[in-house]
Structures are given as C-alpha cells and as structure tokens.
C-alpha positions as CSV (number, residue, x, y, z in Angstrom):
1,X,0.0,0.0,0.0
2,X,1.5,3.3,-1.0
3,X,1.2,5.8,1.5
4,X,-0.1,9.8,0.2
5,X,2.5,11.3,-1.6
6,X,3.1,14.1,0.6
7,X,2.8,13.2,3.8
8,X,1.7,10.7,6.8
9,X,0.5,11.7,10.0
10,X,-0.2,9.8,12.9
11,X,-0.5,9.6,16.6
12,X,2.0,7.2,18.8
13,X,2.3,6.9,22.4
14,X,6.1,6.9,24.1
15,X,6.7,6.8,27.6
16,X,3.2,8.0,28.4
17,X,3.6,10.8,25.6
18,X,1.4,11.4,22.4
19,X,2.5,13.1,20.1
20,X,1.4,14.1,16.2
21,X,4.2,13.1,13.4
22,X,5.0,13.9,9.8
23,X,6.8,12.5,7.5
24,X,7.4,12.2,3.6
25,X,6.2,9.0,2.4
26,X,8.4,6.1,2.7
27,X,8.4,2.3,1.7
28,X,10.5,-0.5,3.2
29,X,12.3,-2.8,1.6
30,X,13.2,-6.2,3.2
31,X,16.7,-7.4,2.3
32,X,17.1,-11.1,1.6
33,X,18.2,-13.0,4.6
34,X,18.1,-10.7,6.8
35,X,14.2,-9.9,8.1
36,X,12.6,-12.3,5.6
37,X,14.4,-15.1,6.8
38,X,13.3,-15.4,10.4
39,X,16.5,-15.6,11.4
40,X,17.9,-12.2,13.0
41,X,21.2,-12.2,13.3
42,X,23.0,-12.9,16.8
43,X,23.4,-9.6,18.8
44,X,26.8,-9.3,20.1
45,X,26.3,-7.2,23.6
46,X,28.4,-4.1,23.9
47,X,28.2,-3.8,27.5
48,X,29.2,-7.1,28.4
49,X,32.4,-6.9,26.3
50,X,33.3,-3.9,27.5
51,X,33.1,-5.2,30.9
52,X,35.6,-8.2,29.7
53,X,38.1,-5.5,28.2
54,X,37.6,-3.5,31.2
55,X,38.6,-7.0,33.6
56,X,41.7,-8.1,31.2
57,X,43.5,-4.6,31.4
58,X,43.1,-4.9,35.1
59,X,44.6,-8.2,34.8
60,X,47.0,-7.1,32.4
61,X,47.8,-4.0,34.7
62,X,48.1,-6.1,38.4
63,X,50.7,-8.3,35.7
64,X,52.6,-5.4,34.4
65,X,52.9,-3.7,38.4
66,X,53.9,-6.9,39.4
67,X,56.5,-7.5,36.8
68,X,58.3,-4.5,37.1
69,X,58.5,-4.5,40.7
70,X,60.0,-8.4,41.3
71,X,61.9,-8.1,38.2
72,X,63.7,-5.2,39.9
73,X,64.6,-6.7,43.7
74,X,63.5,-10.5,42.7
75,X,61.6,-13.0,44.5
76,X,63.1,-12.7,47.6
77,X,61.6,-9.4,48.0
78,X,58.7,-8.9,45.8
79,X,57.3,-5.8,46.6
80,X,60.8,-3.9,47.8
81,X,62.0,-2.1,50.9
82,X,60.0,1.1,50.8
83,X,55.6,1.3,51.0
84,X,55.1,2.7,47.5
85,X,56.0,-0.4,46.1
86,X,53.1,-1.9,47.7
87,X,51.2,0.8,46.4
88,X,52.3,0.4,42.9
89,X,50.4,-3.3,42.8
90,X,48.0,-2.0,44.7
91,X,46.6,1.5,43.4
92,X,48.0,1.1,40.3
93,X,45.8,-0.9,38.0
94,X,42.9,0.8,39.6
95,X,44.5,4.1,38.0
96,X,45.4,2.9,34.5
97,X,41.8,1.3,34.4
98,X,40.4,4.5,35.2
99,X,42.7,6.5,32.6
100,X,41.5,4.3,29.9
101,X,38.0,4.8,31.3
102,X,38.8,8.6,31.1
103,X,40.2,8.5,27.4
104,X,37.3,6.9,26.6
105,X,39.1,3.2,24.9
106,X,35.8,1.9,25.7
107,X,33.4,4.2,24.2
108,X,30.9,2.0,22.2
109,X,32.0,3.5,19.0
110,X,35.5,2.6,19.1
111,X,35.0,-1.0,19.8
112,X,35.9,-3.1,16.1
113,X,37.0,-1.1,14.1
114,X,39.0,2.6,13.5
115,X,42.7,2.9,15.1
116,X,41.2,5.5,17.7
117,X,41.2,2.6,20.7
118,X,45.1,2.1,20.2
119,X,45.8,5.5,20.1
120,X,43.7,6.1,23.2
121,X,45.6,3.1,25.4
122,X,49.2,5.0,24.4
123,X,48.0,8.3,25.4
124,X,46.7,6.3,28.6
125,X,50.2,5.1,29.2
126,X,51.9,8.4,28.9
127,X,49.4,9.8,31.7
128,X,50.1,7.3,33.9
129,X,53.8,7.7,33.5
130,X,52.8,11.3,34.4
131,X,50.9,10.4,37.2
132,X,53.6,8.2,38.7
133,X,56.3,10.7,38.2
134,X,53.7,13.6,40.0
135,X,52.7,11.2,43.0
136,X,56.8,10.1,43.7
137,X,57.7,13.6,43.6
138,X,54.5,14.8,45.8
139,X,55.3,12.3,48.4
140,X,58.1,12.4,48.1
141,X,58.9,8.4,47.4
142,X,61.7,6.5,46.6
143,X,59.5,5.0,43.8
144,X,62.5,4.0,40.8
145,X,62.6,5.1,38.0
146,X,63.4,1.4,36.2
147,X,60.6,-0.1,37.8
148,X,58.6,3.1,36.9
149,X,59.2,2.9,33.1
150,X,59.1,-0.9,32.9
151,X,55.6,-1.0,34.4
152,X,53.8,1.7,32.4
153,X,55.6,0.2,28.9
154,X,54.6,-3.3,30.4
155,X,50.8,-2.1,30.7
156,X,50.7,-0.3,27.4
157,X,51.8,-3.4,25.5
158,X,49.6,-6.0,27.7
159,X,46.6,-3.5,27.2
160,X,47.3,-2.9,23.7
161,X,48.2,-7.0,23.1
162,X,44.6,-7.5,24.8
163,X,42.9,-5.2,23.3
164,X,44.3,-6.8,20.0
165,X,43.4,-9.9,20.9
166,X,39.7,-8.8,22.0
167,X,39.5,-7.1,18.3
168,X,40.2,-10.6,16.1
169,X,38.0,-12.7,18.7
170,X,35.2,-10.0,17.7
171,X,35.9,-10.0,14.1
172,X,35.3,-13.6,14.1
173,X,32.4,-13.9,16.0
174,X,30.9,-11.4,13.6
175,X,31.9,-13.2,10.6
176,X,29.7,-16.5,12.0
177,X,27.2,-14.4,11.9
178,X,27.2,-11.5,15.3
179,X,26.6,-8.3,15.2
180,X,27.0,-5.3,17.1
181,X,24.2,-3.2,15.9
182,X,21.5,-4.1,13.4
183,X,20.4,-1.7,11.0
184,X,17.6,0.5,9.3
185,X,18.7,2.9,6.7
186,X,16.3,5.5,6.0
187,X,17.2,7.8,2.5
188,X,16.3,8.4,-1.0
189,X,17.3,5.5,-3.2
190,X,20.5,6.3,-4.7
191,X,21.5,7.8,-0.7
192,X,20.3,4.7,0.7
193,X,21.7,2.4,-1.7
194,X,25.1,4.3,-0.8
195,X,25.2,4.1,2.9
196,X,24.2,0.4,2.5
197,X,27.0,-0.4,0.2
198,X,29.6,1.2,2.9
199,X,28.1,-0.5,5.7
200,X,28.6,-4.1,3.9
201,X,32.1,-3.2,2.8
202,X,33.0,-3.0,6.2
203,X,31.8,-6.0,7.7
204,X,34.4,-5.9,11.1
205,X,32.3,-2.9,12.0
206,X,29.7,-5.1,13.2
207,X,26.7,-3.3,11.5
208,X,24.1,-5.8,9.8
209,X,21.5,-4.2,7.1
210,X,18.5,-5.5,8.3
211,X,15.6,-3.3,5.6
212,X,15.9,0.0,4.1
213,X,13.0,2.6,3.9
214,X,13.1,4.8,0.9
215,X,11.9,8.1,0.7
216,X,9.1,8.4,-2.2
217,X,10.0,11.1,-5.1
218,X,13.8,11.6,-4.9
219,X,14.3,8.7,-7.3
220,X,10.9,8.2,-8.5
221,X,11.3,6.9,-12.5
222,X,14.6,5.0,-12.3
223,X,13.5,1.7,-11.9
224,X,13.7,0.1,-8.6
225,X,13.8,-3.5,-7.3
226,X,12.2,-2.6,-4.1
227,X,8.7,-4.1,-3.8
228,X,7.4,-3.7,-0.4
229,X,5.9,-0.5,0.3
230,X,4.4,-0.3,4.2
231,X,3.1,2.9,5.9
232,X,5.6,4.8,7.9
233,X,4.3,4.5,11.4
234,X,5.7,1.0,11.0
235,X,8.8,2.5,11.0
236,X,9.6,1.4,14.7
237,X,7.7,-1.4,14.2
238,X,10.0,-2.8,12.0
239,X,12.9,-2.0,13.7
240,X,11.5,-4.0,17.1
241,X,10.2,-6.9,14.3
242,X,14.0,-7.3,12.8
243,X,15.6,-7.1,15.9
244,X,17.5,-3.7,15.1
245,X,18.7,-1.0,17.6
246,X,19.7,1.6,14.9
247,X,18.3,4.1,12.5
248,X,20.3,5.8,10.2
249,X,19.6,8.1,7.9
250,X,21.5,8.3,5.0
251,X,22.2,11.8,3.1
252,X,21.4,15.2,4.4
253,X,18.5,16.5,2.1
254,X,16.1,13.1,2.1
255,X,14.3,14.8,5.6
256,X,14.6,18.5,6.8
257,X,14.9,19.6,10.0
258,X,12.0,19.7,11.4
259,X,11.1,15.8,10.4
260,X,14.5,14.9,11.8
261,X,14.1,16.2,14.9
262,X,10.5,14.1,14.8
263,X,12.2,11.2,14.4
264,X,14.4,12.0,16.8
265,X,11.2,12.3,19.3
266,X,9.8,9.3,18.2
267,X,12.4,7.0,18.9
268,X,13.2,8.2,22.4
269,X,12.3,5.7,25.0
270,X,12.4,2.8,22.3
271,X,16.0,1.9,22.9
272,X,16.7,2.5,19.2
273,X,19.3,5.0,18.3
274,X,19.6,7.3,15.3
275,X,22.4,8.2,12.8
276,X,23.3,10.8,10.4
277,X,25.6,9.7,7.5
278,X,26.5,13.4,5.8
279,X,27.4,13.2,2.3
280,X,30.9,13.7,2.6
281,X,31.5,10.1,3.4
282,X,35.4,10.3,2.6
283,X,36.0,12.2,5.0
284,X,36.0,10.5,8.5
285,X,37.4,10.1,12.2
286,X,39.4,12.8,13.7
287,X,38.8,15.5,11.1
288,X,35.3,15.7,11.4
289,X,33.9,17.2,14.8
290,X,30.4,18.6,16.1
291,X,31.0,22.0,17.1
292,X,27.5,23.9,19.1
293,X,27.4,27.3,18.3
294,X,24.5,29.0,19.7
295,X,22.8,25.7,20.1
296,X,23.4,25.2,16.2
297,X,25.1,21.7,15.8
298,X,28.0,22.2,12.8
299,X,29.5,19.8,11.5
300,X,33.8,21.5,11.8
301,X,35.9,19.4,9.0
302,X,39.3,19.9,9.8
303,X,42.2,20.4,7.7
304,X,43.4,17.4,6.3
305,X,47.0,15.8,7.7
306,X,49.7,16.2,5.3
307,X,51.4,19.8,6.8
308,X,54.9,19.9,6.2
309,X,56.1,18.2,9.5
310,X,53.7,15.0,8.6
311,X,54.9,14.8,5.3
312,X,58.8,14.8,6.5
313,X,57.9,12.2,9.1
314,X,56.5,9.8,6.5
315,X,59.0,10.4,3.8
316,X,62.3,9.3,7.0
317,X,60.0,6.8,7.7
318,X,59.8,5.3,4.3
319,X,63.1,5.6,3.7
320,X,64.2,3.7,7.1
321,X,61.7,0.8,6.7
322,X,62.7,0.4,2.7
323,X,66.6,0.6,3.3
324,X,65.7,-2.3,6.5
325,X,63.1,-4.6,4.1
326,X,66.0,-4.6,1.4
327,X,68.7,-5.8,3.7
328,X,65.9,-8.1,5.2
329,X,64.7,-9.5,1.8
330,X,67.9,-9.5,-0.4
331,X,67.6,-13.3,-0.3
332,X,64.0,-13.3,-1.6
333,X,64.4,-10.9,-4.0
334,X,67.5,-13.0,-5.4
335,X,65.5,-16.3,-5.9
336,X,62.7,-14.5,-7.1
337,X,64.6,-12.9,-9.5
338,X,66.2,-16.3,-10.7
339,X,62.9,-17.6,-10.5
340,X,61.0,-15.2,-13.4
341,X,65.0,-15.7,-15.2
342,X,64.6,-19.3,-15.9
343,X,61.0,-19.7,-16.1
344,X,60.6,-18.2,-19.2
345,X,62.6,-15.4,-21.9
346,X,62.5,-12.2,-20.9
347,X,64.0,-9.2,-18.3
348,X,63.4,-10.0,-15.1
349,X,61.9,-6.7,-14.1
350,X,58.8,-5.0,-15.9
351,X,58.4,-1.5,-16.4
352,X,56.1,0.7,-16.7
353,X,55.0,4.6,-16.9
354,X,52.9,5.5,-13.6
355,X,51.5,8.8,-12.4
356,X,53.0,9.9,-9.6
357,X,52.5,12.9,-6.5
358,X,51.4,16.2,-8.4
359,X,50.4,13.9,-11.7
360,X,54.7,13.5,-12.5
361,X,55.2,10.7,-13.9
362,X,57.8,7.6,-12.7
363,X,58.6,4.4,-13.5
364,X,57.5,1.5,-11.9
365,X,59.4,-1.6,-11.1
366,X,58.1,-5.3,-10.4
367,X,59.0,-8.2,-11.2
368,X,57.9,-10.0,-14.5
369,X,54.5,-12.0,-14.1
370,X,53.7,-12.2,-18.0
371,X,55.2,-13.7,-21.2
372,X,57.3,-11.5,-23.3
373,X,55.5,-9.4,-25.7
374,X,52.2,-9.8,-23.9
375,X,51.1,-6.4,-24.2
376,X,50.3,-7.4,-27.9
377,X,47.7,-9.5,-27.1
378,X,45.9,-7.0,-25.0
379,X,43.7,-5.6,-27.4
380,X,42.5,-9.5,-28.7
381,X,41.1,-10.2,-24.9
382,X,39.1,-6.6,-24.5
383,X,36.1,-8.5,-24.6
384,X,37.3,-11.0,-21.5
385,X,37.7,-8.1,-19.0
386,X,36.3,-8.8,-15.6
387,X,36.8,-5.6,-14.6
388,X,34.8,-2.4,-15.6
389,X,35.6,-0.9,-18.4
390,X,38.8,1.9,-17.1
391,X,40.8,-1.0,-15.5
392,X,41.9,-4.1,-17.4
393,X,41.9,-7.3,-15.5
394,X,41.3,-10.9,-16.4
395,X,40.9,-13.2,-13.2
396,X,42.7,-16.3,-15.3
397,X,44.9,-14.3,-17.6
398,X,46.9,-16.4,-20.2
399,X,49.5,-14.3,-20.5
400,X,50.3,-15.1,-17.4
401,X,53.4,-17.5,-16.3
402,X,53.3,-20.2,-14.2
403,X,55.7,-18.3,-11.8
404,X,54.0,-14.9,-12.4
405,X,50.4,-16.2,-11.0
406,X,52.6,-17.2,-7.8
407,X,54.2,-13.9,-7.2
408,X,50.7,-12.3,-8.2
409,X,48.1,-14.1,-5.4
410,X,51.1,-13.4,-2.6
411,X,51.8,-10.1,-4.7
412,X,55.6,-10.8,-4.2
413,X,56.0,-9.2,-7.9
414,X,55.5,-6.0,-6.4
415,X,59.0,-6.3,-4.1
416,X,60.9,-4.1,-6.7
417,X,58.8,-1.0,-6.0
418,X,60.8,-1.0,-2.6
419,X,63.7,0.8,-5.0
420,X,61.0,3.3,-6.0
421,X,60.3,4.1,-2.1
422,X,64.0,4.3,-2.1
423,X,64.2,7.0,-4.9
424,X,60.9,8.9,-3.4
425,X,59.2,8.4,-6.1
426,X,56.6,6.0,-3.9
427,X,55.6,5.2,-0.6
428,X,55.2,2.2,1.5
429,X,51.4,3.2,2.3
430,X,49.3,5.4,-0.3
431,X,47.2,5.7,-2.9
432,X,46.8,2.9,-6.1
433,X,49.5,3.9,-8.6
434,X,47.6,5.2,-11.7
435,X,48.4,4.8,-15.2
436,X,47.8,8.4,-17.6
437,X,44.5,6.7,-18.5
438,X,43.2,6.0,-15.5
439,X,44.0,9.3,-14.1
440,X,42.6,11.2,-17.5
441,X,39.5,9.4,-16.5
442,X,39.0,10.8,-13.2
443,X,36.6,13.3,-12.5
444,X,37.8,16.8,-12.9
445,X,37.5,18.2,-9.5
446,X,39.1,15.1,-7.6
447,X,42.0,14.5,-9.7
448,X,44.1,17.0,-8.2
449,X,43.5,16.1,-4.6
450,X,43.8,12.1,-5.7
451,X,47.5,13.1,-7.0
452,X,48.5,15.3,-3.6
453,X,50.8,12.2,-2.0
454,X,53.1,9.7,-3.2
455,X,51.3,6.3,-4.4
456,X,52.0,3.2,-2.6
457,X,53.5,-0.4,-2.7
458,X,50.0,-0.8,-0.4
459,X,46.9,1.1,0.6
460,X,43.2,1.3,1.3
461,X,43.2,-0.5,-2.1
462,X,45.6,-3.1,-1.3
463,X,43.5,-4.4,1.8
464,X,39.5,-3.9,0.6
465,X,40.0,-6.4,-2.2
466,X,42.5,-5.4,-4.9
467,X,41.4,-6.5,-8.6
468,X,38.0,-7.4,-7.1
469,X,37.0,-3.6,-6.5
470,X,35.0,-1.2,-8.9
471,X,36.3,1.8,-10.4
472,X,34.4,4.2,-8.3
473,X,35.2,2.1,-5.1
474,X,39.2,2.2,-6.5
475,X,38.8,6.1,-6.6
476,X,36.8,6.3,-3.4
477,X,39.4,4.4,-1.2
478,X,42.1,6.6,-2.5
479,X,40.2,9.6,-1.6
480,X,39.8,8.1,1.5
481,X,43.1,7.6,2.5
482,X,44.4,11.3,1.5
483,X,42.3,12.9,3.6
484,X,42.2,11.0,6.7
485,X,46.0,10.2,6.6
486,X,47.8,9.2,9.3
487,X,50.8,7.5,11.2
488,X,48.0,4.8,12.9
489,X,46.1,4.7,9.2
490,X,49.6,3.4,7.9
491,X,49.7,0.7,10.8
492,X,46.4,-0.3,10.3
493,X,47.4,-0.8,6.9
494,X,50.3,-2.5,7.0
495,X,48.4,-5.0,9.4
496,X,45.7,-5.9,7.1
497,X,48.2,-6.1,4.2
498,X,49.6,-9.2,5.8
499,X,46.3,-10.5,6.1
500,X,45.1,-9.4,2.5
501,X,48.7,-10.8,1.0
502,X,48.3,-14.5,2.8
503,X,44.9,-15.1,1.5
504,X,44.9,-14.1,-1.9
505,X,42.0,-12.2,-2.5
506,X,41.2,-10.3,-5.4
507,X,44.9,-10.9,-6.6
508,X,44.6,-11.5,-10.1
C-alpha cells in the first residue's frame, strides 16, 4: 500500500507521551536473509564486552605492576623495601583502568574497528607515566625510576596486546554471523543504496542491514527493485520486528529539520538510536567534529593531515623501513629474480610509466609475471575483461606464467617498488599507482586532490579487495586515504596487508 504522496500523519504513544508526526512517504524494503528469513542475526552485547576488556587490562595491569616490581629486587623481596611499592600493585591498575575509562578506549563507538582505541591506550600510558612521576615527587617516594618505566611500557603493550586480541575474537564472531548493531537505513534511493554499500564493505564494523525505507520522489522513475511498500508508522515497528537498535539516515536532504528532529522524538524511549551519515562520506574520524554554536550543531571538517612536518615524518619513515626490508629480503628478491630468469625469456623486471604525486610521472618496477611481448595480445582479450571498463583485468589471464600467477596471489611481484620508495618516487602506504589513462579518466575536480601524495606499494586499495574492486570504489578508497592520513592509518594498513597478502584475495 503506497502511502499519500506528501505526507503521513499519525498519533503514537512513548513513555506515556502522544505526540502528532509527519513525515514524507516512505516504503521498506526487506533485504534477503536478513528480516525475511526469520532468522535475526546474533546480537553481540556491547556492554558485556566492555566489561571483559575493562577486567583483562586490570589483569594485564596487576601483571605489568607486578612484573616491574620483582623483576627489579626479585623474588626474595617482591614488593621492595619502601611502602610505595606496595602501592604500585595496589593502586596502580585501579589508576590505568580509570585512565582508559577517562580516554574513553571503551566508548561503544571505538570497539571493532578505526585505530582511535590504540591511540587512546598509548595516550593512557603516557598519563600514567605522568601520574607516577607527580605522585613520587608529591610524596616524596623512593619510587624508581626502572621499575617506573618498565611498568607503564609493560601495561601499554599487555593492554594494547589484549585489546588486540579482544578485536580478532570480535571480528570472528561477527563473521559467523554477530553483530554489534542491526540496521535500518532511511534515504532516498540512490543515498540509501550508498550508505548500504559502505556499511557491507565493512563487515568488522559489526553493522548488519536489516531493511531500508526509501523516501518516495527523490528517485521516482529510475526503476527500482524494491517491492514492499508499508506505511511509515511502521517504521519502529520494524525496527523491534528485525531485531534492530539503529536508524540511520543516510544523506542530508532526504528529511529537513524539522522531520529529523520528529524522528528523533519518536524513537526516544524505544532503545533505538539514530544516525546521520552526511554526504561527505570520505571524510572520517578525527577531522570531522560537532561543534555547538548558539545551540546550532555544525558539522567542523578539519584540515586534512599532510602539513609539512607529517609529510617529512613519513618520507624518514619510508626511507628507514625500505633501506631495513631490502637488507631483510635480499635473499628473496635474489630467488625471485632467478625464478622469473629461468622460467621463461625475458627481463626480469617489468616497467612501466605511472603517475605519480602532483600527476609527475615515474617508472614502476616489479618483477615480470607475463610472457614477453604480452602487451600485444591486449587488445584481442578486450572482450574478456572482468573488470569495468577503465581498469583491465582478467581473473585467469593467459598471459600469465606459471611463476607470475605465484608472485601475483602473494603479490611478491611487487617487491621491486621497494627501489621506488628508495628513490621517493613512492611510498610504503598510499594511494593505487595510476596509469595516464586511469587518471585522464577521473573526475575533474578530484583528480588534483587524488595526485597530492606519493602512491604506494599498499593502501586502502591493497587491503579492501585489490582487482576485485569497482572503479568508483578504487577512486573512493584513495580519496579516502588522502584525507584522513595518518601514522595509525599506515599501521592499520600494513596490518591488514599481511592478512590481504596470505589469503589471496582479489589478486589476479
């Protein structure tokens, strides 16, 4: 039943409450296996795991103390000659747990996914080291400064090591089917479609589509392959039907003001939280803040990362962490390079043009995964691209060698780009490096900002799939990674490259 094609108002009763709402005419669509099934997904409950990180890092904390202290005066005498040793084991954990509680590690929204609780457990340890210094001077304690330094590193790696561990045991109950929060996007079609394209791209986040309501008109005429249109004071209804504790509403134009603040009304009292996903989707953690002014919520995007100081930082870092891996990897760079040598004719290396920082162009080193002369054949197997149309990629490629497929799933072929990181012409972490076609066929206004940094032997790219992702979502990830770069982005990264390089997806 379609709903009128203005508006729909009805009474409902919260808390005790009537109250008269208006909205534009939506209609809900039930994604498959999700609400159809009958089968909601298994909640995973946030409180409860905070409570188990909260207990560990207490653990790990009573550990760390404890270390530090007998590894200093040794079994003999465990907790040393003076009181505020005894204090140390004592107070201590109770202070680091409250620091972290303080930082906010456990907030709800940092537990899965982002770098933020990482960054909030070393920021934790360099308060306590703070506080410990402060109280021995106050007191004027003989508190050492060995076992001082060994127990606040010693709870900063346990905490962090736990709070590791907590993250992978999470990711995999998620991937048997948890969830954190279950989801109803409201939007216009092309909004909605958006947000829930994001939200299952990102599966660690623990966010589970459970139905989408469209907003009528905004894409009226396009052809849809939603079906089931309901009346919106079902809205919450549905919600409590598919188990889901979250609204969100994708876009910023698909309600105004006042109907988001309705909403807002509504849902109070129903345990069901709402969300706002603003159209600049790229942009993301640190650089965007809510800022009150005058009781105006603004949304203040900060200025993006690379100053000059960041950008020095990461180009010694580079250069460090290439000159170590080539020491490191001479051996495996020598039998690879014998390898490609003797498997078939041919140079060893392959290279190629790329677009580099500021759209100046480089040359790219790997190692050889094709026959010689393949690029011949390129235009005879157009019509067996599996990509979509501005990339060219064939999943079983016969131009290919034997060897090269190898060095492609475990992307070893890309080694020799560690001389391009030498020579600054790359980075270790950054963007997909373009060809000139690729980059004439980006959209005028974002090629500039896509060419700002120095590509990368991995990325955003790299880790969400490789050959397996669209053109748009290629572009999108590298947008994504020049504006919110930084130092914990390029661990993160280099962490899920290990993971992305031993399993072989979407190398091809």
């Amino acid at each position: 039943m379609l709903t009128d094609d203005r508006f729909t108002d009805e009474e409902v009763s919260l808390t005790g409450v009537r109250v008269s709402t208006r909205y534009p005419a939506l209609r809900l669509t039930v994604l498959p296996g999700e609400m159809s099934d009958g089968s909601p997904t298994r909640q995973i409950a946030t409180a409860r795991w905070r409570a188990s990180l909260i207990g560990c890092d207490l653990l790990a904390a009573v550990g760390a103390t404890l270390l530090a202290v007998v590894g200093r005066f040794g079994v003999t005498q465990p907790l040393g000659p003076t009181a505020p040793y005894v204090a140390l084991v004592g107070v201590g954990p109770l202070v680091w747990v409250a620091l972290l509680l303080t930082t906010g590690t456990y907030q709800e929204r940092r537990i899965g996914t982002g770098t933020a609780e990482f960054g909030r457990i070393a920021n934790a340890g360099l308060w306590m080291l703070a506080a410990l210094v402060a109280g021995s001077y106050l007191t004027h304690s003989e508190l050492s400064r060995e076992v001082t330094a060994v127990a606040v590193l010693a709870m900063t790696c346990l905490s962090l090591g736990t709070h590791i561990a907590g993250r992978l045991l999470l990711h995999r109950r998620i991937r048997v089917g948890g969830a954190i929060h279950r989801v109803i996007v409201l939007g216009s079609e092309t909004e909605a479609r958006g947000l829930v394209d994001h939200i299952t791209r990102l599966p660690n986040a623990g966010l589970k589509v459970a139905g989408v309501f469209m907003v009528e008109g905004a894409d009226r005429g396009k052809g849809s392959a939603f079906g089931l249109v309901c009346p919106v004071d079902e809205v919450i209804q549905t919600a409590r039907d598919a188990g889901a504790d979250t609204v969100a509403v994708a876009g910023s134009g698909v309600l105004s003001g006042a109907d988001l603040r309705r909403l807002s009304w509504d849902l109070e009292g129903t345990g069901i939280r709402l969300l706002l996903a603003p159209d600049v989707t790229e942009l993301a953690g640190p650089r965007l803040v809510v800022r009150p002014v005058g009781g105006l919520p603004l949304l203040d995007v900060k200025e993006a990362s690379f100053t000059a100081t960041s950008w020095a930082l990461k180009s010694s870092l580079d250069r460090v962490v290439a000159v170590a891996l080539c020491i490191v990897l001479s051996p495996i760079l020598a039998g690879i390079a014998l390898a490609v040598r003797v498997s078939s004719p041919g140079p060893v290396l392959f290279r190629q043009k790329r677009v580099g920082r500021h759209g100046q162009e480089f040359t790219l080193l790997k190692f050889r995964t094709m026959y010689q002369g393949a690029h011949q054949q390129r235009d005879a197997l157009l019509a067996h691209n599996d990509h979509d149309g501005v990339l060219f990629k064939i999943r079983k490629d016969p131009r290919i060698t034997p060897i090269g497929r190898f060095l492609r799933r475990y992307s070893l072929d890309e080694l020799p780009q560690i001389w391009n990181v030498l020579t600054g012409t790359m980075s270790l972490i950054g963007p997909r490096p373009p060809l000139q076609s690729e980059v004439d066929a980006y959209p005028a206004d974002l090629r500039r900002r896509r060419l700002l940094v120095k590509p990368g032997m991995t990325g955003l790219w790299q880790v969400s799939g490789r050959s397996d992702l669209s053109w748009e979502e290629t572009i999108r990830l590298d947008l994504e990674y020049v504006e919110n770069w930084s130092v914990l982005l390029d661990a993160a990264v280099v962490w899920k490259t290990f993971r992305a390089v031993t399993s072989g997806r979407g190398a091809y």
